[in-house]
Backbone as a chain_set.jsonl record, in Angstrom:
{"seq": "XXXXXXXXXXXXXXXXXXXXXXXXXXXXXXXXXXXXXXXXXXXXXXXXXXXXXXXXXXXXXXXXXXXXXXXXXXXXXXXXXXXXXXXXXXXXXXXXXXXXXXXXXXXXXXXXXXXXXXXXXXXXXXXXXXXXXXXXXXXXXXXXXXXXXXXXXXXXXXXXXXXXXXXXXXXXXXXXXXXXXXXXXXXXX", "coords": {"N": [[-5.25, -19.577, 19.505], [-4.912, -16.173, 20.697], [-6.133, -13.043, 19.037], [-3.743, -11.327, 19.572], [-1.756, -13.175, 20.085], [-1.724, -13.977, 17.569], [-1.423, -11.373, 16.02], [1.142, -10.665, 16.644], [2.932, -12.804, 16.021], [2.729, -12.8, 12.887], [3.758, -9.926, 12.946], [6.434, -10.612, 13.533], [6.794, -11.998, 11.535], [6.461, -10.298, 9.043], [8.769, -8.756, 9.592], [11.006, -9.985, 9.292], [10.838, -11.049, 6.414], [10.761, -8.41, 5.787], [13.615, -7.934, 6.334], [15.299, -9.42, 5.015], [14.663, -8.579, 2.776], [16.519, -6.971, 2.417], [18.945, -7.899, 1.327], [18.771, -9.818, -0.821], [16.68, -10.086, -3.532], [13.217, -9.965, -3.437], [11.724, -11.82, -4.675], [13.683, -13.964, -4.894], [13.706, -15.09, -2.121], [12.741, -17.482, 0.183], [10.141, -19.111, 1.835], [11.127, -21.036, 3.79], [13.225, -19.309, 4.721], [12.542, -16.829, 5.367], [10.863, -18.147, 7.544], [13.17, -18.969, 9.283], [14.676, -16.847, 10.031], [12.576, -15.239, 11.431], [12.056, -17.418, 13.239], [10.633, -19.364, 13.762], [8.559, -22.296, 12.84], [7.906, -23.719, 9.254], [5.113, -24.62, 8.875], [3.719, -22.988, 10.567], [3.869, -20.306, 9.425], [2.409, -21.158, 7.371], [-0.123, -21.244, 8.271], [-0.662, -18.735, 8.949], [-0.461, -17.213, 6.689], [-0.896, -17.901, 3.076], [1.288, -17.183, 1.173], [4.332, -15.237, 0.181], [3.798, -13.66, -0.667], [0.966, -12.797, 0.155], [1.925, -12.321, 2.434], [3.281, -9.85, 2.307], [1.158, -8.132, 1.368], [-0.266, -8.319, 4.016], [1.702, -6.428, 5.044], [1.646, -4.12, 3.589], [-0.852, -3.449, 4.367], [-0.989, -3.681, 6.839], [1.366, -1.519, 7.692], [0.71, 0.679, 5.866], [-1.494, 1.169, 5.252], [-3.778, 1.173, 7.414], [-2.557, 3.277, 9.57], [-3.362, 5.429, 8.048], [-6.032, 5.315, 7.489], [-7.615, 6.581, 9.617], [-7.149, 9.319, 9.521], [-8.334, 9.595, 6.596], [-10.643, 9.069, 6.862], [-11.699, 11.167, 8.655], [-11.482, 13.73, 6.304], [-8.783, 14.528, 6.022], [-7.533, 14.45, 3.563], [-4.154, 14.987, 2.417], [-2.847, 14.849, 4.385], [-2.832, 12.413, 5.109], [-1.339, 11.371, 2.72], [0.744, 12.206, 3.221], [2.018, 10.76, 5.377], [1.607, 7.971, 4.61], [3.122, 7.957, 2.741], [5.393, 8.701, 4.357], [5.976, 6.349, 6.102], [6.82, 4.698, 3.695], [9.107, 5.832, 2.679], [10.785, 4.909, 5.072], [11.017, 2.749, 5.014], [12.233, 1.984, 2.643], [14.086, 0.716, 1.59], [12.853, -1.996, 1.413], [10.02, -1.425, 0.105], [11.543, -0.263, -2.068], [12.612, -2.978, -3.72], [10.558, -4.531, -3.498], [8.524, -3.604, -5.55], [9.989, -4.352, -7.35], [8.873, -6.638, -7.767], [8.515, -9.711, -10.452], [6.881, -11.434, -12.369], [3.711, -13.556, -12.099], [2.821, -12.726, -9.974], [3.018, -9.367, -9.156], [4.041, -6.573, -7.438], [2.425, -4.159, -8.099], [-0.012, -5.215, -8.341], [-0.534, -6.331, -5.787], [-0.673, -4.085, -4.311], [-2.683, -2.985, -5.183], [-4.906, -4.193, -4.878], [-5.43, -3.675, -2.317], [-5.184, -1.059, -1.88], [-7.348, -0.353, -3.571], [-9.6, -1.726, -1.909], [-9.832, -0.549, 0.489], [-10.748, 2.079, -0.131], [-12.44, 1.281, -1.457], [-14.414, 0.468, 0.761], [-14.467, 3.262, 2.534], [-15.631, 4.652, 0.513], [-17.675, 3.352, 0.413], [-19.117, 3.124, 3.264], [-19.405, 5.728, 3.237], [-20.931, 6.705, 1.407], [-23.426, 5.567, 1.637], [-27.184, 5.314, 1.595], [-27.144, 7.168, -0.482], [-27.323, 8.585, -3.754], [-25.776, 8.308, -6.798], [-24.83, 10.899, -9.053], [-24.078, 10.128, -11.425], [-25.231, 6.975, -12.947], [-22.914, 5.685, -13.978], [-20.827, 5.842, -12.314], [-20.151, 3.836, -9.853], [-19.538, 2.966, -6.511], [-17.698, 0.969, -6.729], [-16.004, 1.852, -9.423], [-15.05, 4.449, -8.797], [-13.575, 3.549, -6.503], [-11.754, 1.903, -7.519], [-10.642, 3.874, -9.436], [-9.49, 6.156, -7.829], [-7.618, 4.094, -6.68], [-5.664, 3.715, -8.887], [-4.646, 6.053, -9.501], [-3.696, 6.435, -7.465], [-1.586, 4.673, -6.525], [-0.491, 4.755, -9.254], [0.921, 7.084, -8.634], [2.705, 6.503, -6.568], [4.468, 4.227, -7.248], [5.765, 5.301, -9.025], [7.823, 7.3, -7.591], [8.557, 5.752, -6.214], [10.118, 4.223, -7.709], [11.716, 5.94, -8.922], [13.62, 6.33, -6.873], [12.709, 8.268, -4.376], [14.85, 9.641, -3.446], [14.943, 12.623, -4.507], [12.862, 13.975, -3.923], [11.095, 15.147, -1.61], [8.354, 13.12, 1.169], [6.572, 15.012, 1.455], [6.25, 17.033, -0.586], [5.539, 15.372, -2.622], [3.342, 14.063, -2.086], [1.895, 17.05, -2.144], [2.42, 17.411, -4.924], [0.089, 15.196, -5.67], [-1.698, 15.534, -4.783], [-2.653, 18.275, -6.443], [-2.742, 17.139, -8.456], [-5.518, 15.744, -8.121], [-7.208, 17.337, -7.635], [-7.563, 18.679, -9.429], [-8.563, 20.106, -12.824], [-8.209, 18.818, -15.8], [-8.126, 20.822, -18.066], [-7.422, 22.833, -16.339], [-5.443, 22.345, -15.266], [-3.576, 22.243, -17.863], [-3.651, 24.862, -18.105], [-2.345, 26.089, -16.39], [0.181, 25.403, -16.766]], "CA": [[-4.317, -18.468, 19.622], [-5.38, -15.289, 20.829], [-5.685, -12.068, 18.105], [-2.798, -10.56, 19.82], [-0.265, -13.584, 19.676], [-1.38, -13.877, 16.084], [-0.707, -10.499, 15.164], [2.964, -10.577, 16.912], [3.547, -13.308, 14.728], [2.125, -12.064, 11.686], [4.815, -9.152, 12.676], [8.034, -11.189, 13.277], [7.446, -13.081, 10.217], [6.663, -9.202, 7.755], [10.205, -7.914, 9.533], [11.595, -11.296, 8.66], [10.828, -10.314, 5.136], [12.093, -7.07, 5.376], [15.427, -7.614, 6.618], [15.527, -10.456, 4.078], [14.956, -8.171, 1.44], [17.969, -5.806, 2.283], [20.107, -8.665, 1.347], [18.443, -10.015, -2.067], [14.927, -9.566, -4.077], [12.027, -10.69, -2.398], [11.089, -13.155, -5.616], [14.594, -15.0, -4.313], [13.593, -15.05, -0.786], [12.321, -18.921, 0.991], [9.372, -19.101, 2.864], [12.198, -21.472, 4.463], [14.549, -18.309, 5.245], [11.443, -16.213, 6.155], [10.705, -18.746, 8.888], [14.583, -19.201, 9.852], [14.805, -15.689, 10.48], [11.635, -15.457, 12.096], [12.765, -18.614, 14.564], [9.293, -20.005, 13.542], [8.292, -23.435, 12.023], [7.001, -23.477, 8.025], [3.848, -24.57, 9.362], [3.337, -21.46, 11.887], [3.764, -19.424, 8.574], [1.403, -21.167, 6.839], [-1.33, -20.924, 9.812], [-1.131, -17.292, 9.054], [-0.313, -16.723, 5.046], [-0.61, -18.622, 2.0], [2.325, -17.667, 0.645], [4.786, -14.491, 0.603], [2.659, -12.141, -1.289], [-0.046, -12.24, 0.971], [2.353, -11.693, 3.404], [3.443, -8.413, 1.714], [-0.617, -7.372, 1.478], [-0.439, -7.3, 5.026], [2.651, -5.373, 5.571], [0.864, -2.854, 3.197], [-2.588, -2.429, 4.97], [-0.752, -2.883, 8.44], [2.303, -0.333, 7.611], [0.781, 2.0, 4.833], [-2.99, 1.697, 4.895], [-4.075, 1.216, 8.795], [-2.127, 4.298, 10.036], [-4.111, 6.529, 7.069], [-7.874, 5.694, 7.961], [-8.162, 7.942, 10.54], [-6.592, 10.51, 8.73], [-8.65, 9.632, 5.243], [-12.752, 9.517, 7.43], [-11.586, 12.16, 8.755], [-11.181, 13.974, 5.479], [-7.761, 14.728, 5.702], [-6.46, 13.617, 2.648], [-2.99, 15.552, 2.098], [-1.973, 14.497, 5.832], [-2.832, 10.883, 5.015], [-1.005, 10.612, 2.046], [2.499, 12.083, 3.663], [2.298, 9.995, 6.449], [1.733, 6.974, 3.88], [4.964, 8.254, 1.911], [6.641, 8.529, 5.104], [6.158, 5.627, 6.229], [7.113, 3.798, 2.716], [10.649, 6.214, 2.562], [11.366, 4.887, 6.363], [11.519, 1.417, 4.434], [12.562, 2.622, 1.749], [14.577, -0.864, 1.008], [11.825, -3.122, 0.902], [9.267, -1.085, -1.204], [12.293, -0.449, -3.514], [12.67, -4.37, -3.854], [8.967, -5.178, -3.805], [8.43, -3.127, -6.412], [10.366, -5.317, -8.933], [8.251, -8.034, -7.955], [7.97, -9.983, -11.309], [6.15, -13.098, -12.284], [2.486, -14.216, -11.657], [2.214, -11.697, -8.761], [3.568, -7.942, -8.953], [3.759, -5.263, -6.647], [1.019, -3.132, -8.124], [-1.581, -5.858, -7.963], [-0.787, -6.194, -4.793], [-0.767, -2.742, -3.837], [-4.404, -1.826, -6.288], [-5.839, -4.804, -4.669], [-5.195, -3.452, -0.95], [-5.768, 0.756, -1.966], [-9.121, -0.505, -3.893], [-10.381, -2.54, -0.793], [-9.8, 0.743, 1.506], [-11.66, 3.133, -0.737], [-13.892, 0.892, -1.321], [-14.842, 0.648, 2.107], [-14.418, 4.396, 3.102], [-16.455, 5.142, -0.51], [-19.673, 2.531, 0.712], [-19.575, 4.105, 4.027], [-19.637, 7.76, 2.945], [-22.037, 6.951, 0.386], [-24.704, 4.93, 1.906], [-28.166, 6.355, 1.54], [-26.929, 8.485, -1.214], [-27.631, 8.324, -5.134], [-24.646, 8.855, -7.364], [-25.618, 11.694, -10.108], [-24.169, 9.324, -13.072], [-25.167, 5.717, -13.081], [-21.694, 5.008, -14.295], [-19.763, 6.246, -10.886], [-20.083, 2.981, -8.97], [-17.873, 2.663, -5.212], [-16.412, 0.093, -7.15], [-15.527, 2.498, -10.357], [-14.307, 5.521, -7.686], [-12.015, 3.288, -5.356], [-10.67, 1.598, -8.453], [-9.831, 5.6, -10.532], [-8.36, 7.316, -7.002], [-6.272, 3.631, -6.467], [-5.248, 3.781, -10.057], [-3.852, 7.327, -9.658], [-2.366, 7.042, -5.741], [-0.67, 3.627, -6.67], [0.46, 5.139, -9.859], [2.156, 8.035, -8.382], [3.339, 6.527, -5.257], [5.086, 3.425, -7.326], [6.93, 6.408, -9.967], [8.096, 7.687, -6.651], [9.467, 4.626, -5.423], [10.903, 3.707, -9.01], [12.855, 7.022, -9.166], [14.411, 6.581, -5.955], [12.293, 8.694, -3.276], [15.949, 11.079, -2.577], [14.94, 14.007, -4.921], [11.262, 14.548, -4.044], [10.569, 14.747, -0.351], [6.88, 13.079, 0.474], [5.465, 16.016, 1.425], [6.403, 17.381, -1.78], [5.43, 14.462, -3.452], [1.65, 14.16, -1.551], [1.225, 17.844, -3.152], [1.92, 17.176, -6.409], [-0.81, 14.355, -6.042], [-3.026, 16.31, -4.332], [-2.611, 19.206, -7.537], [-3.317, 16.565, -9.448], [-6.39, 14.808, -8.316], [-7.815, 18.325, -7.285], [-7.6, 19.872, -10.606], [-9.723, 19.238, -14.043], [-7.102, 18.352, -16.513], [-8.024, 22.215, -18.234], [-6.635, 24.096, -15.261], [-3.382, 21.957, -15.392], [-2.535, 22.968, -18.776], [-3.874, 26.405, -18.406], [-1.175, 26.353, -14.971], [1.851, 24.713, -16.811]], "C": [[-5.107, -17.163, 19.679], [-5.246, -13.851, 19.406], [-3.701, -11.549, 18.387], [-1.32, -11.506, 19.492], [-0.554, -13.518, 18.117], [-0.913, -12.75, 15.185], [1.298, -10.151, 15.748], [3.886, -11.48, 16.253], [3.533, -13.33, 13.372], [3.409, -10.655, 11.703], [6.19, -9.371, 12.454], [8.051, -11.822, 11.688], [7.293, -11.943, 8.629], [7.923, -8.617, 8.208], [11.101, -8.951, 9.617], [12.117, -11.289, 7.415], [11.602, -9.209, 4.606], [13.477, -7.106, 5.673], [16.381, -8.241, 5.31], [15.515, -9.845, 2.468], [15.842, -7.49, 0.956], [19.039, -6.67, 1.683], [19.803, -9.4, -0.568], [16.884, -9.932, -2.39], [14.224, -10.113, -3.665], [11.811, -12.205, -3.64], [12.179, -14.175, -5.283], [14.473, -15.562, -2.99], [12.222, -16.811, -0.256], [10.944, -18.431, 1.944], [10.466, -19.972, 4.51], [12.523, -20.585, 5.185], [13.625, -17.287, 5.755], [11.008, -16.4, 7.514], [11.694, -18.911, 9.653], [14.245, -18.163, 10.392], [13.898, -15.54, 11.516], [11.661, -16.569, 13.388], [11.316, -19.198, 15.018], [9.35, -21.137, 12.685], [7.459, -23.075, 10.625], [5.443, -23.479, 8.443], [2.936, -23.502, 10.04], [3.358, -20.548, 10.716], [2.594, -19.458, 8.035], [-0.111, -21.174, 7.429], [-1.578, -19.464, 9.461], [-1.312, -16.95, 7.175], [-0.286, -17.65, 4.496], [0.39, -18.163, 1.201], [2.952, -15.42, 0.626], [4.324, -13.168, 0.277], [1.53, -12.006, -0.464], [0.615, -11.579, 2.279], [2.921, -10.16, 3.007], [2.345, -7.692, 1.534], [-0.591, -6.879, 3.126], [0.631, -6.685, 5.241], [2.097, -4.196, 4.746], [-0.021, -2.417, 3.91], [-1.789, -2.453, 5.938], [0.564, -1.282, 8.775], [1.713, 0.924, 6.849], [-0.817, 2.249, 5.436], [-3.848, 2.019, 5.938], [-4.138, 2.317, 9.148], [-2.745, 5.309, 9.627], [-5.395, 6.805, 7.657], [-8.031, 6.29, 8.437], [-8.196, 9.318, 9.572], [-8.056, 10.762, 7.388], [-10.519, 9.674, 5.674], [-12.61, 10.794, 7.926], [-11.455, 13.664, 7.717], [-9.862, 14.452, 4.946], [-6.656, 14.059, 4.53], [-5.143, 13.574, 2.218], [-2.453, 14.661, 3.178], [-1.926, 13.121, 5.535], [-1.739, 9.891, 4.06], [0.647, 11.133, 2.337], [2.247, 11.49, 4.537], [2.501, 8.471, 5.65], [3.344, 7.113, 3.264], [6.164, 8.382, 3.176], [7.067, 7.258, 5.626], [6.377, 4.219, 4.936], [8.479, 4.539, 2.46], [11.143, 5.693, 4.085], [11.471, 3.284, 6.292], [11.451, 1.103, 3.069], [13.276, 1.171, 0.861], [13.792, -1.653, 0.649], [10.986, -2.337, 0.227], [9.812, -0.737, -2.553], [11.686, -2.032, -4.422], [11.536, -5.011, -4.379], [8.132, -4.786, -5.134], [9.053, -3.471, -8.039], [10.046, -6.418, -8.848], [8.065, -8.513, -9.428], [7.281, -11.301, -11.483], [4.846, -12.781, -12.342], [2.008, -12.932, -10.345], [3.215, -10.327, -8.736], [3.412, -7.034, -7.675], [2.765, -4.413, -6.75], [0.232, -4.121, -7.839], [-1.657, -5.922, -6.661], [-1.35, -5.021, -3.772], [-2.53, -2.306, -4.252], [-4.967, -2.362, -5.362], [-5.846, -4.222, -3.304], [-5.867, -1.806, -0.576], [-7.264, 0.451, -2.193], [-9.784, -0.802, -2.898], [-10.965, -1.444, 0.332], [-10.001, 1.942, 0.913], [-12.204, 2.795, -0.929], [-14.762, 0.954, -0.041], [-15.064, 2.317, 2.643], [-15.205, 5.127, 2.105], [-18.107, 4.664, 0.08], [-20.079, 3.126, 1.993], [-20.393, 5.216, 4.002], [-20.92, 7.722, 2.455], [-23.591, 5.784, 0.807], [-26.0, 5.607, 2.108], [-27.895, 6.846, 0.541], [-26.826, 7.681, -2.845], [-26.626, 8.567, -5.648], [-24.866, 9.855, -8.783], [-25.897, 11.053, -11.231], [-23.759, 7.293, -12.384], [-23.951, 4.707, -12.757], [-20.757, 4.869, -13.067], [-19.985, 5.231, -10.133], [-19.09, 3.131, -8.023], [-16.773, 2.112, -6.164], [-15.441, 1.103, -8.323], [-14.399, 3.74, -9.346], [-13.568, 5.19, -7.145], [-11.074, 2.666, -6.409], [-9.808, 2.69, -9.459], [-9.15, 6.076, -8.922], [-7.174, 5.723, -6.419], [-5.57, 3.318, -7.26], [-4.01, 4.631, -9.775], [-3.058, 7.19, -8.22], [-1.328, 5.779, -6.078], [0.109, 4.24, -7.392], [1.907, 6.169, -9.644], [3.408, 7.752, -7.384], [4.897, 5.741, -6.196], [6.276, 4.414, -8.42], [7.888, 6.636, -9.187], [8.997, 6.939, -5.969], [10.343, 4.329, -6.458], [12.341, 4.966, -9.116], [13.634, 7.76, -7.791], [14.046, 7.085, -4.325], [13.542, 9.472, -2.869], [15.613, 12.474, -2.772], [13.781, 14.545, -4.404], [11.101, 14.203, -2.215], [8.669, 14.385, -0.287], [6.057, 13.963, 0.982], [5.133, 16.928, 0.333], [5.792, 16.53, -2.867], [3.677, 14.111, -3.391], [1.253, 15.893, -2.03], [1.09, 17.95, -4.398], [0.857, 16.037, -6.837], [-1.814, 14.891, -5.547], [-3.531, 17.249, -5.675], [-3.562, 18.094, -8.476], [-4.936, 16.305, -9.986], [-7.641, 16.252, -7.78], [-8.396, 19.098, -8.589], [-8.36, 19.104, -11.718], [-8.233, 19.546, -14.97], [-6.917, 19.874, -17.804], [-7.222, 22.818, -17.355], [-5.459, 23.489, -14.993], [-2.801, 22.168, -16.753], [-2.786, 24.283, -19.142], [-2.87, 26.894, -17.19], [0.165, 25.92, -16.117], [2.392, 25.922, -17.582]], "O": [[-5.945, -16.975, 18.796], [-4.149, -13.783, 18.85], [-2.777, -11.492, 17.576], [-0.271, -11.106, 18.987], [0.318, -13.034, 17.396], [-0.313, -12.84, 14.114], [2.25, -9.572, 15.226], [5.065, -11.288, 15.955], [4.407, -13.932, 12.748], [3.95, -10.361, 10.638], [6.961, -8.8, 11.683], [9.002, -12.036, 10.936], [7.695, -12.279, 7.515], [8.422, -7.879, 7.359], [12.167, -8.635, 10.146], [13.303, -11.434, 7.118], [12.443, -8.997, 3.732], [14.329, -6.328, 5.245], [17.457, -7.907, 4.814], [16.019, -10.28, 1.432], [16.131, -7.265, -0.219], [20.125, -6.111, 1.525], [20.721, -9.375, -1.387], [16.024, -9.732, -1.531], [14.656, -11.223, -3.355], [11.781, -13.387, -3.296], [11.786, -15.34, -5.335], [15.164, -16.547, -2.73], [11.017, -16.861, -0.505], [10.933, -17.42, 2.645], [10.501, -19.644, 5.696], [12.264, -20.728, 6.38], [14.045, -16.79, 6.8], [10.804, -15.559, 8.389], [11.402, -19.039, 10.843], [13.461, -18.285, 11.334], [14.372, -15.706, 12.64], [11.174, -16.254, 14.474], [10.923, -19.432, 16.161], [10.152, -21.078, 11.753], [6.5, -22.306, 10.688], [4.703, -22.5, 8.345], [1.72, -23.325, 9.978], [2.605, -19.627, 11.032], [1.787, -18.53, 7.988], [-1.108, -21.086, 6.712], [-2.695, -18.999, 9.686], [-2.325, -16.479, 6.658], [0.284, -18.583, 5.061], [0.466, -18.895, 0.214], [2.19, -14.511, 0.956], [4.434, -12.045, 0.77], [1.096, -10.855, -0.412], [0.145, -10.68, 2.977], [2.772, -9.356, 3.927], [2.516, -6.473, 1.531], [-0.768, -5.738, 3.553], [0.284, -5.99, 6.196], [2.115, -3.139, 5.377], [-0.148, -1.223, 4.179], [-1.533, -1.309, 6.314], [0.588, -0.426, 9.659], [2.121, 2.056, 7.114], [-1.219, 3.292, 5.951], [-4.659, 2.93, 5.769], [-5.247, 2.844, 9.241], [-2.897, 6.238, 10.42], [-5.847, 7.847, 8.132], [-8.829, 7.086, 7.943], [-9.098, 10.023, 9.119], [-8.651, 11.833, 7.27], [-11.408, 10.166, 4.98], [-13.478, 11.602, 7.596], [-11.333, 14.718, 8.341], [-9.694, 14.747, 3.762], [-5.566, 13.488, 4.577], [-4.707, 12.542, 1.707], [-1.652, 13.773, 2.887], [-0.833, 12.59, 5.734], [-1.363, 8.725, 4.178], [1.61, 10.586, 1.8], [1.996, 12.603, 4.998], [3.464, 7.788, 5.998], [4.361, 6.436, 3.414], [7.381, 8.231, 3.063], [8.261, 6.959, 5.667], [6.148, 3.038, 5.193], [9.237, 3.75, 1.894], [12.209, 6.259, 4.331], [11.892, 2.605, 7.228], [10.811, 0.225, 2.489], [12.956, 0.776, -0.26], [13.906, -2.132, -0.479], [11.301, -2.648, -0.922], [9.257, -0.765, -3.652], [10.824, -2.192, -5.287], [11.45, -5.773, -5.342], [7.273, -5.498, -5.653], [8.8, -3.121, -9.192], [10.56, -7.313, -9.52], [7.328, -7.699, -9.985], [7.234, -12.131, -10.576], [4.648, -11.609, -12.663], [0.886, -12.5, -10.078], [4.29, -10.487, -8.158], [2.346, -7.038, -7.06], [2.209, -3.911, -5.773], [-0.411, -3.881, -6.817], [-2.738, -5.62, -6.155], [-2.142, -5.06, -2.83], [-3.294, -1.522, -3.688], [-5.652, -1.61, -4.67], [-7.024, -4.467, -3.048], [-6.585, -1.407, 0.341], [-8.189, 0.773, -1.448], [-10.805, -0.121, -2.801], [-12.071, -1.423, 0.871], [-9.442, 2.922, 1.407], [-13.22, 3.487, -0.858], [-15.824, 1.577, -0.037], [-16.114, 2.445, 3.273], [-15.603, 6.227, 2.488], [-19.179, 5.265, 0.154], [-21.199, 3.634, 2.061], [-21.484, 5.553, 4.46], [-21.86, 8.419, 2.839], [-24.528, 5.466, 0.075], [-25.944, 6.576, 2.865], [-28.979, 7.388, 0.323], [-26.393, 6.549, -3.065], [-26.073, 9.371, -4.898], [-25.144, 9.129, -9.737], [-26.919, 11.034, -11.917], [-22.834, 6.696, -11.831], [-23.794, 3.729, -12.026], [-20.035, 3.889, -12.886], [-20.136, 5.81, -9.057], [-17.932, 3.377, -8.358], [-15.612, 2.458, -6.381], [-14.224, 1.131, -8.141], [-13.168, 3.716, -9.339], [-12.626, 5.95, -6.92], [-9.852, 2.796, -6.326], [-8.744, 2.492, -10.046], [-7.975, 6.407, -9.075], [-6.109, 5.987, -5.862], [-4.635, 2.609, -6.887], [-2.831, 4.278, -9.768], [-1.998, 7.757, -7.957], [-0.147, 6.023, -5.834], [1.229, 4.524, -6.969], [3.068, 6.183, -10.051], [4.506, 8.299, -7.287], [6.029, 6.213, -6.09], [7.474, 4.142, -8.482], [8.995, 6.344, -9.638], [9.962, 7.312, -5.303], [11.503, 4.146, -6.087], [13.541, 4.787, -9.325], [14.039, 8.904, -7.582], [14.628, 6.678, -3.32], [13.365, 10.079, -1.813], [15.751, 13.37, -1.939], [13.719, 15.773, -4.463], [11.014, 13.065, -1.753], [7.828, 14.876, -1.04], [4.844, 13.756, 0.985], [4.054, 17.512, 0.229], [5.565, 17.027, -3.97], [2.941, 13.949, -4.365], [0.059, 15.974, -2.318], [0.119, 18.383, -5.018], [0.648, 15.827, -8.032], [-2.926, 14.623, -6.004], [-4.693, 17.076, -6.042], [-4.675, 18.221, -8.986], [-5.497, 16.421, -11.075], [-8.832, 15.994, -7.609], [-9.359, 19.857, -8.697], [-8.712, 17.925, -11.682], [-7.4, 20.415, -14.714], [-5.84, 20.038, -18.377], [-6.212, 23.369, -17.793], [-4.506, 24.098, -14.507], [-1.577, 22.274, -16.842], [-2.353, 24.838, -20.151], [-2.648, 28.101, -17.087], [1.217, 26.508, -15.867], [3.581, 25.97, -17.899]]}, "num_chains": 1, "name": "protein.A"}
């Protein structure tokens, strides 16, 4: 199978998911009724995913995290992270939903493990050749503290609805955040 049919089925079977989640919680949801919908055989699922959480990893990197990179080598980090929030309020249903993943597999792990991977990568890049002042600052330490803090804020965000806070509003108060030394935010409040 060529990349291209695999990623067109890799897509029917994450907006399979999503439609599936408008209707009840993803942790209720069939790989069965995944593939119904989809008008694909179990087997053809499992050719691509081991099981529905990985298939929710890639609807993260291919919906949220893909679209950013440019944006995030580029250094644009504000622009990167409303376009991320826009495109998580423009399916707004399923990251509700996904977000009460419970059990053995959650929504944040999924989410850390996907942000960490793509700061890790855009951290080892940047930083190749280059010494880090303190020992302690490893890629790995840096992509795991800024996907600590962007998960944390994004998933508040999603928890409390996404109506009151538009995300451009919502990508500056994380920008404030991760800009500022934790002095000059309570010498601002």
């Amino acid at each position: 199978m060529t990349q291209q049919g695999k990623n067109a089925i890799d897509l029917v079977l994450a907006e399979s998911l999503i439609e599936l989640s408008a209707k009840k919680p993803i942790d209720k949801i069939t790989i069965k009724e995944i593939t119904d919908k989809a008008g694909v055989i179990r087997p053809t699922f499992y050719n691509h995913f081991q099981d529905k959480y990985e298939l929710i990893e890639w609807i993260i990197k291919t919906e949220l995290l893909e679209p950013i990179k440019p944006l995030l080598n580029a250094g644009m980090i504000f622009e990167a992270i409303v376009l991320m929030l826009n495109n998580i309020s423009a399916n707004s249903v399923f990251y509700k939903k996904a977000l009460k993943l419970e059990g053995a597999v959650t929504f944040n792990q999924i989410a850390m493990k996907c942000v960490c991977e793509m700061f890790m990568n855009i951290i080892s890049e940047k930083s190749t050749g280059k010494k880090s002042k303190y020992r302690w600052l490893t890629p790995e330490v840096i992509s795991t503290y800024y996907a600590q803090s962007l998960c944390f804020i994004t998933e508040g965000w999603i928890a409390q609805g996404m109506d009151d806070i538009e995300p451009k509003e919502m990508a500056e108060a994380y920008m404030y955040l991760i800009t500022r030394s934790m002095d000059d935010i309570l010498s601002e409040l």
